[in-house]
N, C-alpha and C positions, 0 to 999 in steps of 0.2 A: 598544398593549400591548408593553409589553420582553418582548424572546425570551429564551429559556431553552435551551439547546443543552448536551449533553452529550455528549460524545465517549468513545467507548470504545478501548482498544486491549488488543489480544491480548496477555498477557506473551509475550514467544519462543517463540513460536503453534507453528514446524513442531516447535523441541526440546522443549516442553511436550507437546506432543501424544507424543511419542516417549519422555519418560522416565515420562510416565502410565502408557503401555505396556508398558513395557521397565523395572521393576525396576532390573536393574543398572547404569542408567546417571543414576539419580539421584544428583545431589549431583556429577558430574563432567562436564567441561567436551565439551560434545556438538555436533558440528561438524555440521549435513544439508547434504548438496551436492554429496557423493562420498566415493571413497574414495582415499586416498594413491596419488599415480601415477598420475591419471587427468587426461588430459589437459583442456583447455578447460573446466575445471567452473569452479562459481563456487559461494560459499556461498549459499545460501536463507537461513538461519539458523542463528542461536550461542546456547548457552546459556546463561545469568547468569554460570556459570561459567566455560565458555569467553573470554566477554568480558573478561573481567579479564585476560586476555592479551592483551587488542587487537584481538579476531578480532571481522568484523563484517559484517552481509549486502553483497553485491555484492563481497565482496574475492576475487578469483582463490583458487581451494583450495590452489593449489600455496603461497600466503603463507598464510596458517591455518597448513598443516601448518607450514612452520619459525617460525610465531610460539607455537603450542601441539603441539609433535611428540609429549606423550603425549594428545594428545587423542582422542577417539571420535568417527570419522569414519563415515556413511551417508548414503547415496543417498535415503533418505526414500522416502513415499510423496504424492505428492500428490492423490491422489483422496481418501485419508485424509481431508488435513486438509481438503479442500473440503468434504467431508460435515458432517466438524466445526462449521465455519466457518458451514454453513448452519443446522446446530441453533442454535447460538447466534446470529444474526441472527434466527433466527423468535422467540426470545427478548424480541428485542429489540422485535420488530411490536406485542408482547404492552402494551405500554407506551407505543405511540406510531406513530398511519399514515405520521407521516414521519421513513423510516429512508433516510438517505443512507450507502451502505456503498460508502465509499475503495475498500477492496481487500478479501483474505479475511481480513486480519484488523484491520479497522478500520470504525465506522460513526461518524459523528455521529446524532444522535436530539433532534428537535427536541419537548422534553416540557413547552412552554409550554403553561401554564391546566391540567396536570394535575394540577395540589396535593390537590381534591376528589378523585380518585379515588384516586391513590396516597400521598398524601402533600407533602409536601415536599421538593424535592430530594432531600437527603440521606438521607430516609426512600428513597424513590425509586434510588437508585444502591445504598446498602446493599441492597435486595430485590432487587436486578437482579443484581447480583455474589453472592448467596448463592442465586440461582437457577442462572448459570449453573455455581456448580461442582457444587452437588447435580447436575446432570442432565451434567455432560462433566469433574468433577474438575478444572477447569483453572479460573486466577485469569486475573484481566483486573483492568484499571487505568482509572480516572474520574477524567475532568475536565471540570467544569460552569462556565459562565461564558455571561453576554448575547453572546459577542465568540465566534465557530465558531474563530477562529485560538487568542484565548485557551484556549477548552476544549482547543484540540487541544494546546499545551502545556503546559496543568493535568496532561493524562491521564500524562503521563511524567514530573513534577514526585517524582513517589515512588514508583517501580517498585521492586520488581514488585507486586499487589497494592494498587496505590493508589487514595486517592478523597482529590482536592482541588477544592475551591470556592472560584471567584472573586467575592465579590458585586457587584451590578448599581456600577458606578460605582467599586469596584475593580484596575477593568483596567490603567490606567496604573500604578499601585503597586506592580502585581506584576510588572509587566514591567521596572521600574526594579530592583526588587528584584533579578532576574535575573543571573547572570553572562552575556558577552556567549555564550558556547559554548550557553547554555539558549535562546537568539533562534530559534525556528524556522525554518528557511529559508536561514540561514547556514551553508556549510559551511566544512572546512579553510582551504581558499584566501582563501574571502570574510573567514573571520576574521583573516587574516595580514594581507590589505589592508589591512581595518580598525585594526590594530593598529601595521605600517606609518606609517599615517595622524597615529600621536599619543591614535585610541582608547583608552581602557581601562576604561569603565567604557559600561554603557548609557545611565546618565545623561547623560553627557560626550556623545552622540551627544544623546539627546534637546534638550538644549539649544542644540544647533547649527539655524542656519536652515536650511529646505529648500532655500533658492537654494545655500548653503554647500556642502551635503551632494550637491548633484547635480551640483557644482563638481567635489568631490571625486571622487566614485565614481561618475559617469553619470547618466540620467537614469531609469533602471531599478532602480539598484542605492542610489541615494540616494532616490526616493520609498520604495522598500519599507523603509529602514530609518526613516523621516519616519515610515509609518503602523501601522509592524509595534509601536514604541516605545508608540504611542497606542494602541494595544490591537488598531488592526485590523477594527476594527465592518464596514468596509465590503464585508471581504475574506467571502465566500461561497465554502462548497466547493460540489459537485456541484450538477446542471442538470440530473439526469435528468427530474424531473418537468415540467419545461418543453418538452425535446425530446425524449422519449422515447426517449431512448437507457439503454445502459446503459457504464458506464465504470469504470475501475479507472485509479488511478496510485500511484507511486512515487516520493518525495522520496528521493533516496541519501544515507549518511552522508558517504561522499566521493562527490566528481565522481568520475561512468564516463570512462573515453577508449580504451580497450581495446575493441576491434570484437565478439571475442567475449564478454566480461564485456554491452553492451551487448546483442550478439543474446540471450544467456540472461533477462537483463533483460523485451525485450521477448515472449520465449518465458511467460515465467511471466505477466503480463499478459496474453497472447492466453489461455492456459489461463484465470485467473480468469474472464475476459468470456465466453469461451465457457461455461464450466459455469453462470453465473447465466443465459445465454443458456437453458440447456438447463431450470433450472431454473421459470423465468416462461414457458418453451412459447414462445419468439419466435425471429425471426431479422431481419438485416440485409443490404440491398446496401450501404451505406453506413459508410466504416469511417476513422476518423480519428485521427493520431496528435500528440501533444503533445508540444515537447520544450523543456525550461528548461534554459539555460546556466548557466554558475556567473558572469554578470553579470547575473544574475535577467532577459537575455532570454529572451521566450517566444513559442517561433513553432508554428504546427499547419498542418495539411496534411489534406484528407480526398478519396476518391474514391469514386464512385457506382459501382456494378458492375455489369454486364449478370445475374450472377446472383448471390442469395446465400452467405452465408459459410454454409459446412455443416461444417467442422471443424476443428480445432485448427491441424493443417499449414495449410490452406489460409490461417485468419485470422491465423497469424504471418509466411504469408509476403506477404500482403498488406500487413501491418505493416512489415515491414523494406522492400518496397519504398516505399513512402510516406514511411518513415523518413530511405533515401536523397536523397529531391528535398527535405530540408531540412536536412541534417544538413552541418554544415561540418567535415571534419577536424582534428582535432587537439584541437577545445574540448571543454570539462571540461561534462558533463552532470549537472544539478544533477537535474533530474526526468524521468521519462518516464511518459507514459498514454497509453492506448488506448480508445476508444468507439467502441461501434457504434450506429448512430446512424438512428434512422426506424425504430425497431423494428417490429413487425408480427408480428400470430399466426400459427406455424403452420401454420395450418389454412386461411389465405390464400391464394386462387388464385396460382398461379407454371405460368410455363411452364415442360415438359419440355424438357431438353436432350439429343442423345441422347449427345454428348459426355463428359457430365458425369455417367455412369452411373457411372464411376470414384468422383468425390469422394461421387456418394451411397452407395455402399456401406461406403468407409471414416465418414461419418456413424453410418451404422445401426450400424456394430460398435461404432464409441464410445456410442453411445445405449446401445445394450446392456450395454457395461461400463458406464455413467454408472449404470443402472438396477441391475445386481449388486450396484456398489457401496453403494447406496444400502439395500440392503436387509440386504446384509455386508459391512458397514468394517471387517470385522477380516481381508478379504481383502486380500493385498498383489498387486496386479497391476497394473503398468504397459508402456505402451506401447516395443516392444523399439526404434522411433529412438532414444526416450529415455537408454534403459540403452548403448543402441552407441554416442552423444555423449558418454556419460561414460567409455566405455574408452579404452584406450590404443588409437593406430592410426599 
């Protein structure tokens, strides 16, 4: 049987979230990430409007502000949107046992053979997108296709608000169709190369041999444009249900290179993992990190722990160490994820450390904010590291 994959994506998940809220800042260009003058921040998110300036997640705040200087700049809340984030994947369960969710604001949804119950695709995505804004007022955007890469660049084909369909056999057509900037997976750099090269059309690449292309651009960087062209069939996102992990990543619009821009990076990632962590009642010794260059290489690193990750600090800083013994200075970071990996309930014997009294007590107070928040998301409370990172110092 041909699969059926649907991909969903948040429109400007944390600004959506925030001009829901906040009245006066709809319709104007809304920066979450800090505020002017704050040292080492980075943007989370821009709003449709802000974008039109150029402004775009992972860009240092200090460029925002002189790319949109009358913009509306906030430190957000990210417990917020995590709550959010989890309404609308329980959503999404509603419709299909296998929900592979990216990050907090992306899933794939494999909703093959569900025609008899829901419908038809597009019956199917239209119910699902009028579900989620009745219950959170926010739009999301759909893209359906046999090929998980294709969906995943249907879902952005017509933001905000979008739903486009590839059909089964489709795939190469519309990726031809494409400008090469619409190629998922290409960022700045790779498109210069490309371009460089004699490029200019996706076709023009398609038609070249793969011996050609890996001539040209490596042996990394020319198969994925070989199979990304062809639709991609082969390319699968997540692997939780096979090792029982849980994971989150992030493809960037530009390469990171900037040490801090990266640590913020993998800070928001250690956050998502933990809070779905906290959500399924599991935990991990076992924590791995993934890092794609802007030569489409990709290298991972993972290390088994004497004890588990019990909190945010602890699983980011696990992550940057890890990050370390792969990370080569200077090159342009095309994606980075984070998994924790062998999950386990809970409620699973562990041994007492008396050590590690510390990190369980900062646990129990996040549990217990995890759990406030869960009950009152219209509470704005975050963690004071957090807020002292983002002041001047």
């Amino acid at each position: 049987m041909t699969k059926t994959y649907l991909h969903v994506d948040l429109d400007a998940f944390f600004a959506s979230v925030e001009q829901r809220d906040h009245p006066e800042y709809r319709g104007k260009p809304l920066i979450v990430g800090g505020l002017p003058g704050d040292k080492r921040a980075v943007v989370s998110t821009a709003s449709y409007e802000a974008r039109k300036f150029g402004v775009h997640s992972a860009m240092p705040l200090s460029q925002a502000v002189r790319l949109c200087p009358n913009g509306i700049f906030i430190r957000g809340n990210h417990k917020l949107y995590q709550q959010v984030s989890r309404q609308i994947m329980e959503i999404f369960y509603q419709y299909s046992p296998d929900v592979i969710q990216m990050s907090i604001d992306e899933a794939f949804i494999d909703i093959t053979g569900t025609e008899r119950i829901y419908g038809n695709p597009e019956e199917l995505a239209l119910n699902l997108k009028n579900q989620v804004h009745k219950l959170t007022g926010l739009t999301v955007s759909v893209g359906i296709s046999s090929s998980m890469y294709v969906a995943k660049i249907a879902s952005g084909y017509k933001k905000p608000d979008g739903l486009t369909i590839i059909p089964d056999g489709q795939e190469e057509a519309f990726m031809l169709s494409l400008p090469l900037e619409k190629v998922w997976g290409l960022g700045k750099a790779s498109q210069k190369r490309i371009k460089q090269a004699g490029f200019k059309s996706c076709r023009q690449i398609y038609e070249c041999p793969l011996k050609l292309l890996i001539s040209i651009f490596g042996e990394n960087m020319g198969q994925f444009l070989f199979n990304a062209l062809r639709g991609n069939k082969e390319m699968l996102f997540g692997t939780e249900a096979k090792n029982h992990s849980i994971s989150t990543e992030t493809t960037f619009e530009e390469d990171l290179t900037e040490r801090y821009v990266i640590d913020s990076a993998l800070m928001e990632l250690s956050q998502n993992v933990l809070y779905r962590m906290r959500c399924e009642k599991v935990r991990s010794r076992t924590i791995a990190v993934k890092i794609r260059y802007d030569d489409f290489t990709t290298v991972s690193v993972q290390e088994t722990f004497e004890l588990p990750v019990l909190n945010e600090d602890d699983l980011f800083e696990k992550a940057k160490r890890l990050f370390q013994k792969k990370y080569i200075p200077g090159r342009g970071i095309r994606l980075l994820g984070i998994a924790a990996e062998k999950v386990e309930g809970i409620d699973s014997p562990m041994q007492k450390d008396f050590f590690n009294e510390k990190n369980e007590k900062k646990a129990r107070l996040e549990e217990a904010i995890f759990n406030l928040k869960k009950k009152h998301p219209e509470i704005n409370m975050q963690k004071a590291r957090l807020i002292k990172n983002n002041r001047n110092d």
